[in-house]
VEXKOL-19077 format. One line per field, with one value per residue (C-alpha): x negated, y negated, z. Coordinates in Angstrom, 2 decimals, padded with zeros to 5 digits, always signed. Layout:
% VEXKOL-19077
east [X; ...] .
north [Y; ...] .
up [Z; ...] .
% end
This chain:
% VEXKOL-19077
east [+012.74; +012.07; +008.41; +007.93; +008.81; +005.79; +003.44; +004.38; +003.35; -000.35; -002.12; -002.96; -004.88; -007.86; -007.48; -008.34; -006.03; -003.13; -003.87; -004.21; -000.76; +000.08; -001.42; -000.11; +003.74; +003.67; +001.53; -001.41; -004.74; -007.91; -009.18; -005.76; -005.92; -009.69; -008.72; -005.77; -008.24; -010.59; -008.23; -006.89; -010.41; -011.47; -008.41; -009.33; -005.31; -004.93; -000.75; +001.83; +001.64; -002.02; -000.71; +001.50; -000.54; -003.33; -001.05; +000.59; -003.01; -004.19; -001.59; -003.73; -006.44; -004.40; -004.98; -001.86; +001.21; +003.47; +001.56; +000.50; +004.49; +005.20; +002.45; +003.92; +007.40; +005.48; +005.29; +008.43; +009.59; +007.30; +008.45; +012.18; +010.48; +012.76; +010.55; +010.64; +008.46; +006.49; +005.26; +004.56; +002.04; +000.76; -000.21; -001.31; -003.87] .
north [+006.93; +004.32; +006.04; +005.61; +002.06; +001.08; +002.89; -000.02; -002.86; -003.98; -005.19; -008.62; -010.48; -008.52; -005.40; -006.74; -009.64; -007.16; -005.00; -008.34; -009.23; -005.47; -005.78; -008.76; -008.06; -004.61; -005.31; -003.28; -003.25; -004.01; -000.63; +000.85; -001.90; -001.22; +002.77; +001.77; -000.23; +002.58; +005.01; +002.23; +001.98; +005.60; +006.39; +003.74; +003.28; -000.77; -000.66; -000.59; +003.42; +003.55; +001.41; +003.38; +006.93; +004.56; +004.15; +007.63; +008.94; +006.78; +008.53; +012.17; +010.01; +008.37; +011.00; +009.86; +011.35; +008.77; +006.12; +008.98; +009.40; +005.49; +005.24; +007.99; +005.70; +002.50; +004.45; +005.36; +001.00; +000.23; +002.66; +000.65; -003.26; -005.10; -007.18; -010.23; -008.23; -006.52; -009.91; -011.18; -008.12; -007.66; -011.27; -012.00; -015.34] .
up [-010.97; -008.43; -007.99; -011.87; -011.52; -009.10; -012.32; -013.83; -011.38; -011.99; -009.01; -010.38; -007.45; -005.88; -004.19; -000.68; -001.11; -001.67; +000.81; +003.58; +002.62; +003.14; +006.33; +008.06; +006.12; +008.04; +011.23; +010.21; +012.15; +010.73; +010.67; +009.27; +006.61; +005.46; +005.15; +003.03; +001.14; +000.97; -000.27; -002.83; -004.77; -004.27; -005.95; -008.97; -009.57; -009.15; -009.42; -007.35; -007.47; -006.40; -003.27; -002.56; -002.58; -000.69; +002.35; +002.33; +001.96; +004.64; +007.13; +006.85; +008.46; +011.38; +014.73; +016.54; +014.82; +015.26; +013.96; +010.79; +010.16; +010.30; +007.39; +005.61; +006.49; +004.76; +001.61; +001.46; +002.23; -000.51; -003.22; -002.60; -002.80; -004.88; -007.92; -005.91; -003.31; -005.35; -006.78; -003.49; -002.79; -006.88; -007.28; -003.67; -003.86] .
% end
């Protein structure tokens, strides 16, 4: 249910923009934020959904397995974003 919910969240601002906001709210590096990015447009799914299968994607490219199961973690967070949150990443300026 709470998966469906994120379906339903457009990204409004640009893609980048979300994903910077992603980056510095979860202490992402550059290059871990650009492959989230990457996997966000290849995927062509600009809502809250597409984020999240972005960053969960983004942990099959990460070589050190703990780092690969905190992404797979972040997906997880993000799914359970309250509104309020999701705002602050959808309509990032």
């Amino acid at each position: 249910m709470k998966m469906q919910k994120t379906m339903g969240i457009e990204l409004k601002s640009s893609a980048v923009k979300t994903v910077e906001v992603l980056r510095q709210r979860y202490t992402l590096t550059e290059e871990e934020g650009d492959g989230v990015l990457n996997h966000l447009i290849r995927g062509g799914d600009l809502t809250g959904y597409g984020l999240v299968n972005a960053v969960t994607r983004y942990s099959q490219d990460v070589g050190d397995y703990d780092r690969a199961t905190e992404f797979e973690a972040l997906g997880g967070k993000l799914i359970e974003l309250s509104s309020r949150e999701w705002k602050g990443l959808a309509e990032a300026a």
